[in-house]
N, C-alpha and C positions, 0 to 999 in steps of 0.2 A: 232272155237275159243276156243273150249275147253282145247288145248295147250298153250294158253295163260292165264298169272293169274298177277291179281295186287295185289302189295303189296305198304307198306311204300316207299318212297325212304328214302336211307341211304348216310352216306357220301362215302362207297363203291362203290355206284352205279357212283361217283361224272365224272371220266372219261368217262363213255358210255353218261350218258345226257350231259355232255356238247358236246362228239362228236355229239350226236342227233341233239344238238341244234344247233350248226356251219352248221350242213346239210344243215336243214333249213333255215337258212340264207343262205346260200350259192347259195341255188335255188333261192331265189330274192325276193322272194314275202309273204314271215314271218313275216318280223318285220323292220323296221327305222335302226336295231342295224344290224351293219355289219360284228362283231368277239362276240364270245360267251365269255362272262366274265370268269373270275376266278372261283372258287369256291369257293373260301371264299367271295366274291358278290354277285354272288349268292345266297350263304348260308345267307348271310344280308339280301338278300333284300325279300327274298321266306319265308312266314309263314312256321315253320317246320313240325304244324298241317293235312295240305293240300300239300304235295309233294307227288305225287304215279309216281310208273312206270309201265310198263307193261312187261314183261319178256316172254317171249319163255319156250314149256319146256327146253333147257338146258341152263335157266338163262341167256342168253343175252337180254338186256335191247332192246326194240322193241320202246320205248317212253315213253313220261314222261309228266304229268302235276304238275303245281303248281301254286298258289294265290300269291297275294302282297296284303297288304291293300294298299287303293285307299285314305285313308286320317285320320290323327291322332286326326282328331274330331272325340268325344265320338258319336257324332247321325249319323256317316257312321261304326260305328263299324262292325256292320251287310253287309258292301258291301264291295266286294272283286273285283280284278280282278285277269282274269286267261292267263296264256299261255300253252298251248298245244300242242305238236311237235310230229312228227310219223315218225322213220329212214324211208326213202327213200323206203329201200326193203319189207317192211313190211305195206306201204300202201295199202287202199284198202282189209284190214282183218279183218275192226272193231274195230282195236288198240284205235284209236281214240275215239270212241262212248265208249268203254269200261272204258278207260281212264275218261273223261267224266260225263258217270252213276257214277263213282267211285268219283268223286271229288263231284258231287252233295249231292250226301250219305252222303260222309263227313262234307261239309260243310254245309250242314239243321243241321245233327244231333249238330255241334255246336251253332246253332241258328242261323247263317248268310243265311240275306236273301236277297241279290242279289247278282249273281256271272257277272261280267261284262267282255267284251272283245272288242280291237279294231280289225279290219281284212282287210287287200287291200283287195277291191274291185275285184282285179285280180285273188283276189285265191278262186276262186269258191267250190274248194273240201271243206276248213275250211268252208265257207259258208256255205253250203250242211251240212254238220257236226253237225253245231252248233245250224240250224234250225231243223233235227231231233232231239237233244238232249232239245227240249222245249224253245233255243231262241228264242227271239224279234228282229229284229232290229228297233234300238230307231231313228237312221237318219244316214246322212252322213257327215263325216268331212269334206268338202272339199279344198283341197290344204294345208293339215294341215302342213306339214312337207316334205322336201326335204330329199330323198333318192338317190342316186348314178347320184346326178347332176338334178333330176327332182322334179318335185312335186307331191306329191303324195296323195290322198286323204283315208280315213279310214272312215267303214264303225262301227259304235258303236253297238255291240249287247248287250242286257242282258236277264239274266234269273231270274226271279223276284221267286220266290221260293213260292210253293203250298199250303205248311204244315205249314210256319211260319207267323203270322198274327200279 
């Protein structure tokens, strides 16, 4: 992994995560959302605080995390949710956990302290993921939401943060 280095994401990077992120949808089992937004939706709707990517040594974008707030009441200020996506070719490297440790970092040292996520049930790798990186999982949605004609249930994780009290 020592090839790999995260940084900011920039609006430069804005072509390779959204290709990253149509990937992942495209394999089935990411996310409800079935074409990767714009960039400037993106850009709206992703704290600019907590975007990191993960880059290759020669600078292609390998994946990308980023937070939303979860709600514009003052007493969730501290809870986030995340989405985190790993190109295809580069799974299975660490990208992920990397990605991850790096969004955690960030987001304590801002004083947010729960990072939240939902995950189908189907996608075992995120799972795996998410539970070495110090998730929880809190329960299961079930049948919360129809995707590509089915229903599909979401599995809630959080990581309720160490350092902040």
């Amino acid at each position: 992994m020592a090839d790999i280095t995260v940084r900011p994401m920039t609006a430069a990077d804005a072509d390779a995560v959204l290709a990253v992120y149509q990937a992942g949808l495209d394999a089935g089992d990411a996310s409800f959302e079935t074409t990767a937004p714009t960039w400037a939706a993106f850009d709206a709707a992703k704290l600019a605080a907590h975007r990191l990517v993960a880059v290759g040594a020669d600078g292609t974008v390998l994946g990308w995390v980023a937070v939303a707030p979860t709600s514009s009441r003052a007493v969730y200020a501290g809870v986030v949710e995340h989405s985190v996506y790993v190109d295809p070719v580069a799974q299975g490297r660490g990208v992920g956990r990397l990605l991850l440790d790096a969004l955690i970092a960030s987001t304590e040292a801002a004083g947010i302290w729960t990072v939240q996520s939902g995950v189908f049930p189907e996608n075992a790798a995120s799972l795996a993921l998410h539970r070495r990186a110090g998730f929880r999982v809190i329960g299961t949605r079930v049948r919360i939401g129809r995707h590509h004609g089915r229903w599909r249930d979401v599995v809630l994780l959080e990581r309720r943060s160490a350092v902040i009290d």
